[in-house]
C-alpha positions as CSV (number, residue, x, y, z in Angstrom):
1,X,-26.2,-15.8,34.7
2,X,-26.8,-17.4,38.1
3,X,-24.2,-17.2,41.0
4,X,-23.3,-20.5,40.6
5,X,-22.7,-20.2,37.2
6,X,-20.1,-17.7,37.3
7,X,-18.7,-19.2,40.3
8,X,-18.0,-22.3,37.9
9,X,-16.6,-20.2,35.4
10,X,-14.7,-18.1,37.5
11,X,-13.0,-21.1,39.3
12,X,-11.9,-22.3,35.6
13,X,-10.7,-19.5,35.0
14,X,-8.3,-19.2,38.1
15,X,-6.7,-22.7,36.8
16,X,-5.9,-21.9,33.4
17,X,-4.1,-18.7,34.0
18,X,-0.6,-18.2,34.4
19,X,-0.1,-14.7,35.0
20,X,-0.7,-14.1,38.7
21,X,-2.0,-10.3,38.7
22,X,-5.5,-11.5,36.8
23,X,-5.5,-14.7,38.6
24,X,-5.7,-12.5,42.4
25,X,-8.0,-10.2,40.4
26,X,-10.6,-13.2,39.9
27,X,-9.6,-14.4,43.2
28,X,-10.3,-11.5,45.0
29,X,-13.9,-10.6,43.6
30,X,-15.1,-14.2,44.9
31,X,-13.4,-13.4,48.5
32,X,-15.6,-10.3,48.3
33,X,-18.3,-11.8,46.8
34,X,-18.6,-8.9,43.8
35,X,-21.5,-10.8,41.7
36,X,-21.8,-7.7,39.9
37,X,-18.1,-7.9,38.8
38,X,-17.8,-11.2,37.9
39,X,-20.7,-11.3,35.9
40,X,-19.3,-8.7,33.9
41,X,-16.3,-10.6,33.0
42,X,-18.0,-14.1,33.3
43,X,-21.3,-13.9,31.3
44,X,-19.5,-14.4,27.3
45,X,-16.0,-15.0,26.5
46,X,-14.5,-11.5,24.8
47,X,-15.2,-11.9,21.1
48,X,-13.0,-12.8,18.7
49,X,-14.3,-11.1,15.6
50,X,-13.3,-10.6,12.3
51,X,-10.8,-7.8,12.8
52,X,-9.3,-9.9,16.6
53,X,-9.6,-9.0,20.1
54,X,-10.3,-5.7,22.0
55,X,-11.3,-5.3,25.7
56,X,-10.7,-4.2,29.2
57,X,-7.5,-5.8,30.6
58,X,-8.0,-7.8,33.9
59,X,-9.0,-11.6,35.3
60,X,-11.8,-13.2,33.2
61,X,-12.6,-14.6,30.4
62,X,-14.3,-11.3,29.3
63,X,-11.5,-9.4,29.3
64,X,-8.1,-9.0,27.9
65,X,-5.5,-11.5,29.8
66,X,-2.7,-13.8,29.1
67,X,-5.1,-16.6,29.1
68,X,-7.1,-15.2,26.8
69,X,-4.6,-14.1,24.2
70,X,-2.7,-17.4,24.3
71,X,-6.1,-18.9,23.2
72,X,-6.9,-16.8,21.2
73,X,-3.3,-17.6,19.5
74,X,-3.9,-21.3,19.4
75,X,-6.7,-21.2,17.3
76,X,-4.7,-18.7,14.8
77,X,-2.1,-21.4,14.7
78,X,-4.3,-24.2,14.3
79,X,-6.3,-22.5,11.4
80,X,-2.4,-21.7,9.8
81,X,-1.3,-24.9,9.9
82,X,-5.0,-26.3,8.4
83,X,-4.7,-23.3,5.7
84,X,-1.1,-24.5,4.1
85,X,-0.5,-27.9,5.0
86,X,2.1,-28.6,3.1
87,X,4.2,-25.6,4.5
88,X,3.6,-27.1,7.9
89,X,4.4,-30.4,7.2
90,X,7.8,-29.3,6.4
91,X,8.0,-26.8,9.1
92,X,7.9,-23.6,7.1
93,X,5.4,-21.7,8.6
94,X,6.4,-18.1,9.8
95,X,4.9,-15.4,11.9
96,X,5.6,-11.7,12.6
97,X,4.2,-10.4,16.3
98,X,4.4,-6.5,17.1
99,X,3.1,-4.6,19.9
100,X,2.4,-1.0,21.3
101,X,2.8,1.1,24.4
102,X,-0.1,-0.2,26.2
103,X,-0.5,-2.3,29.8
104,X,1.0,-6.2,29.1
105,X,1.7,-5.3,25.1
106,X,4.8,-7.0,25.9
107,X,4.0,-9.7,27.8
108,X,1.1,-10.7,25.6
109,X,3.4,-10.2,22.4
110,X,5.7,-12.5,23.8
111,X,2.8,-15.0,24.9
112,X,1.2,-14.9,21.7
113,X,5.0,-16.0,20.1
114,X,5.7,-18.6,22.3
115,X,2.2,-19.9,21.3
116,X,2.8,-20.0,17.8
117,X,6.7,-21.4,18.0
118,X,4.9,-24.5,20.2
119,X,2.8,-25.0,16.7
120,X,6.0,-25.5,14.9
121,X,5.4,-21.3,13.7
122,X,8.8,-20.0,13.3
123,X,8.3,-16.3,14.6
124,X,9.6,-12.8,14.0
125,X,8.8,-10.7,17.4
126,X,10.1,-6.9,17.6
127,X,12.3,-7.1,20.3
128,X,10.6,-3.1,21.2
129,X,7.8,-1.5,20.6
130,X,6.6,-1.0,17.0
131,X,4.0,1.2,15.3
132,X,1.1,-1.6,13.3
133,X,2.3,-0.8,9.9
134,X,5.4,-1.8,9.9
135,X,4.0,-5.3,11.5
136,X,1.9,-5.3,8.0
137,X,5.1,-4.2,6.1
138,X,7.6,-6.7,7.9
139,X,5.0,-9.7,7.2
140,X,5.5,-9.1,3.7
141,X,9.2,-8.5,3.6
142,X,9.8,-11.5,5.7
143,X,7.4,-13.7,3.4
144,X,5.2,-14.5,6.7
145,X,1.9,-16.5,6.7
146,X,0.3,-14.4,9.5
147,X,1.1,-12.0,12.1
148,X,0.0,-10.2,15.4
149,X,-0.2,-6.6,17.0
150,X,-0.9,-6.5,20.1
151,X,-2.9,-2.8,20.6
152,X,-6.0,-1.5,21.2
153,X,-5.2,1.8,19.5
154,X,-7.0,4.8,20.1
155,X,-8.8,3.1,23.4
156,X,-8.3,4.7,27.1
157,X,-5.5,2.9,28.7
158,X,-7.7,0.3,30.8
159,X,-8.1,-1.3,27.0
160,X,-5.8,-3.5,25.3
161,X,-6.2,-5.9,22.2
162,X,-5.1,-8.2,19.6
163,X,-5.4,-8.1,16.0
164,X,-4.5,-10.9,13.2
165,X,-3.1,-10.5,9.8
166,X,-2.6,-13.2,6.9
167,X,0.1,-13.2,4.3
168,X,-0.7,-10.5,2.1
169,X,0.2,-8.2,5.3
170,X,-3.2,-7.1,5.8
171,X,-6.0,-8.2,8.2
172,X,-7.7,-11.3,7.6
173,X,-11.2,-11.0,5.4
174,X,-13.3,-14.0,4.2
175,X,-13.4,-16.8,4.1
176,X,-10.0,-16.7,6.6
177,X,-11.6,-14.2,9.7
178,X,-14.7,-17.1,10.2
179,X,-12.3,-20.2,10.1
180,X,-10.0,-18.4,12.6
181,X,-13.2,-17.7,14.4
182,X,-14.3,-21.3,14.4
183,X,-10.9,-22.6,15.2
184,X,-10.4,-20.0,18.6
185,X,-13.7,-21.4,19.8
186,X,-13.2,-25.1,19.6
187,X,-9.9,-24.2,21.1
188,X,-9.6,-27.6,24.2
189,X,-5.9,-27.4,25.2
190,X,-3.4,-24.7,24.8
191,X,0.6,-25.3,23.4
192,X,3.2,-23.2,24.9
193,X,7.0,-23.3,24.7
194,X,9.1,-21.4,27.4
195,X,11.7,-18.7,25.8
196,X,14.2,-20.6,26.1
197,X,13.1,-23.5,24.4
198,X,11.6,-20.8,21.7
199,X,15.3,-19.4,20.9
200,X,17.1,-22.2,21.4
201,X,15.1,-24.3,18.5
202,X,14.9,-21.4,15.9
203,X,11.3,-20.6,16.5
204,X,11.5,-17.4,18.3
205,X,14.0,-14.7,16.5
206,X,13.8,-10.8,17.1
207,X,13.8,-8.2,14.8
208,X,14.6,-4.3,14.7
209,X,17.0,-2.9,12.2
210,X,16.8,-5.4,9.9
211,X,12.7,-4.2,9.7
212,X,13.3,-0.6,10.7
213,X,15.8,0.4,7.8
214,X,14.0,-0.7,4.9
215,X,10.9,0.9,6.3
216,X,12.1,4.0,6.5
217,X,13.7,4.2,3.3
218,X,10.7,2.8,1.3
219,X,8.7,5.5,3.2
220,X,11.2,8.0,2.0
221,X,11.1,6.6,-1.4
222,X,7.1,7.2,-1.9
223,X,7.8,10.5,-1.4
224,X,6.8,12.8,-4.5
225,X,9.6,15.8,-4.5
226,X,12.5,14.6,-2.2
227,X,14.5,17.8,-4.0
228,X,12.1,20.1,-3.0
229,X,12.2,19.2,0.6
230,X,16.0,18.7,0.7
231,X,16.4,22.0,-0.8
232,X,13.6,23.9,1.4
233,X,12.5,21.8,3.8
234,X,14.3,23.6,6.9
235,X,11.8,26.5,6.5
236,X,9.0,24.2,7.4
237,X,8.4,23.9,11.4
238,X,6.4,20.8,12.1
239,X,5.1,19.9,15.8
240,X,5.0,16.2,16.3
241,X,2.8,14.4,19.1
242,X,3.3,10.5,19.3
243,X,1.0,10.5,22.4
244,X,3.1,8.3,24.2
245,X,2.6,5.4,21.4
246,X,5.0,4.2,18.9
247,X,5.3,6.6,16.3
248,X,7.9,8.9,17.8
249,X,11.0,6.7,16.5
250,X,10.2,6.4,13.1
251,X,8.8,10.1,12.5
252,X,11.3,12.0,14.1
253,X,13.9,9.8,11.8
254,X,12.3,10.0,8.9
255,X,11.1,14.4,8.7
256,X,14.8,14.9,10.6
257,X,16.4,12.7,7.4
258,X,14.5,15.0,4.7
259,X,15.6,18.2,6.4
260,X,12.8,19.3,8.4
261,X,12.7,21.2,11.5
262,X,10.7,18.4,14.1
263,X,9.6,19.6,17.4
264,X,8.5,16.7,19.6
265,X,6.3,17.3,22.2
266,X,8.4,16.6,25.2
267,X,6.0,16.0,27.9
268,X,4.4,13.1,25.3
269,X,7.1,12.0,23.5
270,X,8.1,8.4,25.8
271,X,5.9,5.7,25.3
272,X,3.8,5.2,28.2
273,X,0.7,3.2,28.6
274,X,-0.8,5.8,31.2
275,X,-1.4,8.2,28.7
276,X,-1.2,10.6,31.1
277,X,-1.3,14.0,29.4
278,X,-4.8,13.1,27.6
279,X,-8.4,11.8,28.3
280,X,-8.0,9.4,25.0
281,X,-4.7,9.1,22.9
282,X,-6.9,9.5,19.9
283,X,-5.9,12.1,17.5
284,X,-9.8,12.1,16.2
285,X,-10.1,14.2,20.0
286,X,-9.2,18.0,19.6
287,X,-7.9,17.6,22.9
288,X,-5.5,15.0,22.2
289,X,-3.7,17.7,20.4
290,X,-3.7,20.4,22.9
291,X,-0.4,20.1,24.2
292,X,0.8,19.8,20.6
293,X,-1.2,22.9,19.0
294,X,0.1,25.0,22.2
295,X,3.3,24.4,21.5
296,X,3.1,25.1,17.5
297,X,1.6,28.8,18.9
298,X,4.6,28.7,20.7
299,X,7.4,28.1,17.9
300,X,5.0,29.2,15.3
301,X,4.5,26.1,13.6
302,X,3.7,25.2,9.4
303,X,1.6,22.6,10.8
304,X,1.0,20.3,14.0
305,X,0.6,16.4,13.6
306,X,-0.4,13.5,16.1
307,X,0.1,9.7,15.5
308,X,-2.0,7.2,17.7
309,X,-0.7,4.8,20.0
310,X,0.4,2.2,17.2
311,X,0.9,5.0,14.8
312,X,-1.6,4.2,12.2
313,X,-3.6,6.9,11.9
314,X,-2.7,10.5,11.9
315,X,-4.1,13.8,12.7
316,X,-3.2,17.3,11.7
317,X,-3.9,20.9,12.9
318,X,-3.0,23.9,10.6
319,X,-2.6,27.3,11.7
320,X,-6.0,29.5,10.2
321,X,-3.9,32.5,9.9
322,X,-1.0,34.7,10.8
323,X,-1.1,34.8,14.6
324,X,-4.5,32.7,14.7
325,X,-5.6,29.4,16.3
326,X,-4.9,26.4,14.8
327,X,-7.7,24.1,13.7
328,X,-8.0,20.3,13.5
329,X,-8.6,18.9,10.0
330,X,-10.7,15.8,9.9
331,X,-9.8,12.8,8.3
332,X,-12.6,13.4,5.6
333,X,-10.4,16.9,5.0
334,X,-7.0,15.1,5.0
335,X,-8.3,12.7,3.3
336,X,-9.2,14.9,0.5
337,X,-6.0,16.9,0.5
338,X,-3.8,13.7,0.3
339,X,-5.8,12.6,-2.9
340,X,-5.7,15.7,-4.3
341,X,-2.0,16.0,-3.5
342,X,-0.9,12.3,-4.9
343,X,-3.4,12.6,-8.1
344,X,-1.8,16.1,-8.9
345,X,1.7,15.1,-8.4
346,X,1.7,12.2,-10.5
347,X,0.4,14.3,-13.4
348,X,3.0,16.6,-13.0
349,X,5.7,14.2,-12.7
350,X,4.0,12.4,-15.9
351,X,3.5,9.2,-14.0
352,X,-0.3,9.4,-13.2
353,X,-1.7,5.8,-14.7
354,X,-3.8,5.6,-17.7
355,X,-6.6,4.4,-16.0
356,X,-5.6,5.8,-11.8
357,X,-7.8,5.2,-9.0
358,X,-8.5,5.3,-5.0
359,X,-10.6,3.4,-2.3
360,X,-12.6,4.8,0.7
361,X,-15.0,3.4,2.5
362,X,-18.7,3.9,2.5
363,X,-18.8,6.5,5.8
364,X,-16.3,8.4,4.0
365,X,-17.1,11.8,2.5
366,X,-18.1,12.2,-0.9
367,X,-15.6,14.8,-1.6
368,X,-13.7,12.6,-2.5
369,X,-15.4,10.9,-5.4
370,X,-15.8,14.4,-6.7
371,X,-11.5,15.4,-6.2
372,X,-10.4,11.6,-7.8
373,X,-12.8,13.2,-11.0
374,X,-11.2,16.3,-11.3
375,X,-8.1,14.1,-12.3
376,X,-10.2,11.1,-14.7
377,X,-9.6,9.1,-11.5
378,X,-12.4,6.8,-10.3
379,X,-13.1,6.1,-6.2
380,X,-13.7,2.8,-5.2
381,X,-16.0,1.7,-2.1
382,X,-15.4,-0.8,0.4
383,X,-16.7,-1.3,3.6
384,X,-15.8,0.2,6.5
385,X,-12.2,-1.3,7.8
386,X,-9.3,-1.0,6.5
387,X,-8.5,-4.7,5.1
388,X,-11.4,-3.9,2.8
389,X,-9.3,-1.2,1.3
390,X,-6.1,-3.4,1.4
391,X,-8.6,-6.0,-0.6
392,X,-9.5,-3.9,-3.6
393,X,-5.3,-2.5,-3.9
394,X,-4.4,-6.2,-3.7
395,X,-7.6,-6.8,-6.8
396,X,-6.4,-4.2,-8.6
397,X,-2.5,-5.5,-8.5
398,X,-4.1,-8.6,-9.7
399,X,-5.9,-7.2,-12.5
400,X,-9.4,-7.8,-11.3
401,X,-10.0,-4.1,-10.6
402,X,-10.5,-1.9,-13.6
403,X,-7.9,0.7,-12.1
404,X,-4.4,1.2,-10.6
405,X,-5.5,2.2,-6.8
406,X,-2.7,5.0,-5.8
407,X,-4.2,6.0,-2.5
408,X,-6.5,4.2,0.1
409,X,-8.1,6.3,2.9
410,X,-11.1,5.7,6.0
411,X,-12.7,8.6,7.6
412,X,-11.0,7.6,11.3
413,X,-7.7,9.2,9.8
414,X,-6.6,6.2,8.1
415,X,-4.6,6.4,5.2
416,X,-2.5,4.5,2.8
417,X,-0.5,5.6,0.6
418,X,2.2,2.9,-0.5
419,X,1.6,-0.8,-1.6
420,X,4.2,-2.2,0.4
421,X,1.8,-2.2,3.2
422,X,-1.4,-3.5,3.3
423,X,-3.0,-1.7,6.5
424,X,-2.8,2.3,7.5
425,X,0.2,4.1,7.6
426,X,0.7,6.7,9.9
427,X,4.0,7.5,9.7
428,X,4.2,7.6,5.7
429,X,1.1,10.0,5.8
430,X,3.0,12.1,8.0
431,X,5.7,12.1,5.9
432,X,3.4,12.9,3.3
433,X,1.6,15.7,4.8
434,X,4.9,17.3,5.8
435,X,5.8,17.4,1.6
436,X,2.1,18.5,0.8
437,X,2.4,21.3,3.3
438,X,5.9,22.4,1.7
439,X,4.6,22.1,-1.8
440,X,1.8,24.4,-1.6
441,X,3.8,26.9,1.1
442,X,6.1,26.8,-1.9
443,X,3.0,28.2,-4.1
444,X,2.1,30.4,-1.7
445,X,-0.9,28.9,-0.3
446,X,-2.1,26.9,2.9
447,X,-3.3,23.5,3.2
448,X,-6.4,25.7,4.1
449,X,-6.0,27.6,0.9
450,X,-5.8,24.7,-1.1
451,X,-9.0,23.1,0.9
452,X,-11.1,26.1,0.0
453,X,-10.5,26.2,-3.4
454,X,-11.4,22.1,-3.7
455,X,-14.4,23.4,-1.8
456,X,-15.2,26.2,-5.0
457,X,-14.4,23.2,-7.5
458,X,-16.5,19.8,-5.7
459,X,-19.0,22.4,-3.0
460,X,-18.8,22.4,0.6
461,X,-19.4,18.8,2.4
462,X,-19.4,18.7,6.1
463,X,-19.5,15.3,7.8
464,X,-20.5,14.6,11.4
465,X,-20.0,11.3,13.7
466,X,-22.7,10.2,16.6
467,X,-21.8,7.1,18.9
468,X,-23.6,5.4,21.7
469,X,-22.4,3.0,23.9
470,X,-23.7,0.8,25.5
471,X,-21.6,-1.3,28.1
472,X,-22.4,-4.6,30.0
473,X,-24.5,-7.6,29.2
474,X,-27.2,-6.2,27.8
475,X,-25.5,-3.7,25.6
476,X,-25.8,-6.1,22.7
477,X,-29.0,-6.9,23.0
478,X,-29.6,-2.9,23.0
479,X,-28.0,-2.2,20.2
480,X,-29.2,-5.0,18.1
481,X,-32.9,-3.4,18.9
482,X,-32.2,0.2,17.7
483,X,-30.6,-1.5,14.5
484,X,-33.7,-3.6,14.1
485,X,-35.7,-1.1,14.8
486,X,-34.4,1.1,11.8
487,X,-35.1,-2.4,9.3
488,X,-38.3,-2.9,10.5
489,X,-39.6,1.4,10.7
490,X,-37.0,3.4,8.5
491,X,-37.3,6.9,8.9
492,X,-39.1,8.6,6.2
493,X,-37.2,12.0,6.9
494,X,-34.3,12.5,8.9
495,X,-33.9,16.3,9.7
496,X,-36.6,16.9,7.7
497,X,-35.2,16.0,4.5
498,X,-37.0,13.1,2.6
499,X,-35.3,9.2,2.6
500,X,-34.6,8.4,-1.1
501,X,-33.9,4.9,-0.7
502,X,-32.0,2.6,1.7
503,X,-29.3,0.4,1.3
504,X,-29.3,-2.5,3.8
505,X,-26.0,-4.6,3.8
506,X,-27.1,-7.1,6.2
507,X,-29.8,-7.9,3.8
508,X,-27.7,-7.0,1.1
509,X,-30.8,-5.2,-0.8
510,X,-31.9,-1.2,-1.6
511,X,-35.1,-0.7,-0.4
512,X,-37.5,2.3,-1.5
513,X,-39.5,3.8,0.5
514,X,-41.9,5.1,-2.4
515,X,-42.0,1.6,-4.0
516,X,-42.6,-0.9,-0.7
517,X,-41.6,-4.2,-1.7
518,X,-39.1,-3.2,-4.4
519,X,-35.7,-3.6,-3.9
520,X,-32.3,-3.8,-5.4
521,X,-29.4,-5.9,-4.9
522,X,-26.2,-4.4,-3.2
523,X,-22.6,-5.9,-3.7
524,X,-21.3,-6.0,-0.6
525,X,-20.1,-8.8,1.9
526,X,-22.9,-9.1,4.5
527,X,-22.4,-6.6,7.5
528,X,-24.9,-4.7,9.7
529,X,-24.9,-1.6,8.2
530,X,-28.0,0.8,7.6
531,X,-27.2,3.6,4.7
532,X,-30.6,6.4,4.2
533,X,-30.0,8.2,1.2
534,X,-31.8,11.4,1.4
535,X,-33.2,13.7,-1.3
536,X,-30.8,16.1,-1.2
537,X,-27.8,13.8,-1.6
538,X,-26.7,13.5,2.1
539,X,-26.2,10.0,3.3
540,X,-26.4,8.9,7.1
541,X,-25.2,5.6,8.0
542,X,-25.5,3.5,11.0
543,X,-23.6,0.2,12.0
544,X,-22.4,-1.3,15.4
545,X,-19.0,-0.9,16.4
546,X,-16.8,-4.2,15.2
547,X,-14.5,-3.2,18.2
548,X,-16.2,-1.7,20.9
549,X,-19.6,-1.5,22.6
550,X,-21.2,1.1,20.2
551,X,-23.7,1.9,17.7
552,X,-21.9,4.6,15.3
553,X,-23.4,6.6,12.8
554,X,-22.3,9.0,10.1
555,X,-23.7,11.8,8.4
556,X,-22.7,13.7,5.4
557,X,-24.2,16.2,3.4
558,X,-23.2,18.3,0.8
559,X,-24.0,22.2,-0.3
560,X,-23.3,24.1,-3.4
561,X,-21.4,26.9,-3.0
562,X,-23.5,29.5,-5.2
563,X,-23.0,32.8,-2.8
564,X,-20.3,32.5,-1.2
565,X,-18.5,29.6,1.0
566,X,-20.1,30.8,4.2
567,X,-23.4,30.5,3.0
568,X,-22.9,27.1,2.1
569,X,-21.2,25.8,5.4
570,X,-23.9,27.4,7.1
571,X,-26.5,25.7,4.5
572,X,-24.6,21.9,5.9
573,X,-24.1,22.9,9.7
574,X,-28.2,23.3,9.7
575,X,-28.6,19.9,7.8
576,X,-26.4,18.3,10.0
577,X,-28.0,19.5,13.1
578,X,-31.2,18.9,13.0
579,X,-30.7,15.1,11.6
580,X,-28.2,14.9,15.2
581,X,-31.8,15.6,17.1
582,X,-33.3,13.3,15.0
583,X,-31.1,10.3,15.3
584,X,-30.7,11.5,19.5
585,X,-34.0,11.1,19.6
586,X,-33.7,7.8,19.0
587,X,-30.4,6.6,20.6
588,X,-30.6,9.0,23.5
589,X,-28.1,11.2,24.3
């Protein structure tokens, strides 16, 4: 983009936006004549994909701004009033807007409202800070039409972003993500109402209790053995992390209400969107739980547990031992304990359905798939995002899934375990975990223990995660060449190992690489995503970030535990490495 392009832009820009910070920032970089810069948040508009908005915050229209957001907000409002007409002829529309610890949360969440209430959108805004599942379980108590969280979750603090919901409470899939699409970007003239004229017309009302209370107590209510944990749930010692995100005020109320001891991490417990005890406030990040696992050493703690900024995912450490270091499960593992945990219980409790189920995606382990069968239970797949797995729950309510879905989890330490909301939960998995962990204590075993012997009954599957990024304008362009690359030239080994066939969801086909020109046809919705299936069963997938600027690939491989469990995790670390070289070799390092 020429100079005098972006000058153009940039001067556009600095007359559509209100706020005064990102309108100096744009200001300033032409004063100093930063071409660089400006090019850089001048040569696209930030994306508004299927799953929102997510970028830097600052001046521009490539970055996350109150310009940007209230746009971004008209077209959702537009495409609402287009999808029920009749509801907005009579002035019945409703929204729910919810927002985390980061940089402008609040001003954006209130931007984004005042939007919508200038559409005629009556709309629910949490008058604080809340963690994204309750914005998905609010939207369905309230009987909303849409709603908005303003996060960018796990992101460093210079990141902030947007995401949009439809009725059911979950994010918005076909054919509703490309008609909100298409209306943001033919998006001319932005509506706006002041607060004032928001509150005093009905159109702008805040929540809190009214949401928070029944949240809690349905979270309480999915619990499994609530007299188990009133009667011994003092003996179990829990270290909580919120890293400085929303999860703190529900967690603490919730474990405190069922009788558990809670130890907050003090120096991490306010919400700030500094982060400044960790690199990334991403409980995926063993040292996002440093602070947390020092201070379970400390108190000597049953089990350590980190939420993320907006308190959807969750992350656990377990001690390995009397005395010993803790280690960080991965969300495959929880993933797999949870499932076990939920599938077991309702058997025992006679309440397991005839015909039970769960969803994970297609990058999550296979472990899983091998636990649901130990119970008769079938594991759907789904792509990778949640509202996928909020999909196939709301199919199977409906009938249209040959199953009743019990438990939903992702591999990025999402999980669901309740239907009244329609997005990851990480405050009911913690609440969760915290029962699981008394449960088998009360058996005499670990959540290690217990992960072991899943291990003897289903082997030993180890998964491993390799991203790239690759920032500025021609990071796309990049990335769309390594995944062409891999459609045009598939590998015909990766670590050595033999590809069995390939499933292609772009092109929505298998493809063989011993039969060229065969293929199969895969049942997916369309997304770039490249799946080798190798000989030995170990899958490695590859797919472009839908939130950041990254290529992200997974690998997981499975080994038979014949001689003993050492054997076979040594067997899957070897596997795993060498197809990291081979993929590095490719993507760089």
């Amino acid at each position: 983009m020429d100079q005098s392009a972006i000058q153009t832009r940039a001067r556009d820009y600095i007359g559509k936006e209100g706020e005064a910070r990102f309108k100096k920032e744009v200001e300033d970089l032409l004063a100093a004549g930063n071409w660089k810069e400006l090019e850089d948040r001048f040569y696209r508009n930030l994306e508004f994909g299927t799953g929102g908005l997510r970028g830097l915050i600052g001046g521009g229209y490539n970055r996350m701004n109150t310009l940007v957001v209230k746009s971004a907000t008209q077209g959702l409002a537009a495409y609402c009033i287009r999808a029920f007409p009749e509801k907005a002829a009579q002035g019945k529309l409703q929204a729910a807007v919810a927002y985390d610890s980061r940089h402008y949360s609040v001003e954006f969440a209130e931007a984004a409202a005042l939007v919508m209430g200038a559409n005629g959108i009556k709309t629910y805004l949490f008058s604080s800070l809340r963690p994204t599942p309750e914005l998905s379980f609010a939207i369905r108590t309230l009987g909303c039409d849409t709603g908005i969280v303003v996060t960018a979750s796990h992101n460093p603090p210079q990141y902030n972003g947007y995401k949009a919901y439809w009725n059911d409470g979950s994010q918005v899939i076909p054919p509703h993500d490309a008609g909100i699409i298409d209306e943001v970007n033919a998006v001319q003239a932005i509506r706006a109402l002041t607060r004032e004229e928001a509150l005093s017309r009905g159109l702008l009302v805040y929540i809190d209790a009214q949401i928070d209370e029944p949240y809690q107590a349905m979270v309480k209510s999915r619990l499994f053995r609530p007299d188990l944990m009133q009667a011994k749930g003092g003996g179990v010692k829990i270290v909580y992390t919120p890293l400085h995100g929303t999860g703190g005020m529900h967690v603490e109320k919730i474990l405190g209400d069922l009788g558990l001891q809670v130890i907050t991490v003090p120096e991490q417990r306010e919400p700030n969107g500094d982060f400044p005890t960790v690199s990334f406030p991403n409980p995926e990040e063993a040292a996002a739980l440093d602070m947390a696992i020092k201070l379970g050493k400390k108190t000597g703690a049953d089990v350590v547990m980190a939420t993320d900024p907006d308190a959807d995912r969750l992350g656990i450490a377990v001690p390995a031992g009397e005395g010993r270091d803790f280690i960080l499960l991965s969300g495959n593992q929880l993933g797999v304990l949870l499932a076990d945990y939920i599938f077991l219980s309702l058997g025992e409790l006679g309440r397991l359905p005839a015909k039970p189920g769960m969803i994970n995606t297609i990058v999550t382990t296979g472990m899983q798939k091998k636990v649901a069968a130990l119970y008769g239970a079938a594991c759907f797949e789904c792509l990778t995002g949640f509202k996928w797995i909020a999909d196939l729950w709301r199919k199977s309510e409906a009938g249209e899934l040959d199953a009743a879905i019990v438990f939903g989890t992702e591999e990025s330490y999402g999980y669901l375990v309740e239907p009244e909301v329609r997005d990851k939960d990480g405050v009911s998995a913690a609440a969760l975990t915290a029962e699981m962990t008394l449960y088998w204590r009360s058996k005499g075993k670990s959540l290690l223990d217990r992960l072991e012997e899943l291990y003897m009954a289903c082997g030993y599957w180890q998964e491993t995660g390799i991203s790239k990024y690759f920032q500025g304008p021609e990071g796309p362009a990049l990335m769309k060449g390594i995944m062409d690359a891999y459609r045009k030239r598939p590998p015909q080994t990766l670590g050595g190992i033999p590809v069995e066939k390939v499933r292609d969801i772009q092109e929505s086909v298998w493809k063989f690489p011993g039969r060229p020109g065969y293929t199969e046809p895969v049942g997916f919705p369309k997304s770039d995503v490249l799946q080798f299936y190798l000989e030995d069963g170990t899958i490695v997938s590859a797919r472009p970030s839908g939130t950041e600027p990254k290529i992200k690939f997974y690998a997981s491989c499975c080994a038979e535990v014949t001689e003993s469990l050492e054997r076979a995790q040594e067997s899957a670390r070897r596997k795993l490495a060498a197809i990291t070289k081979d993929i590095r070799s490719v993507i760089g390092d």
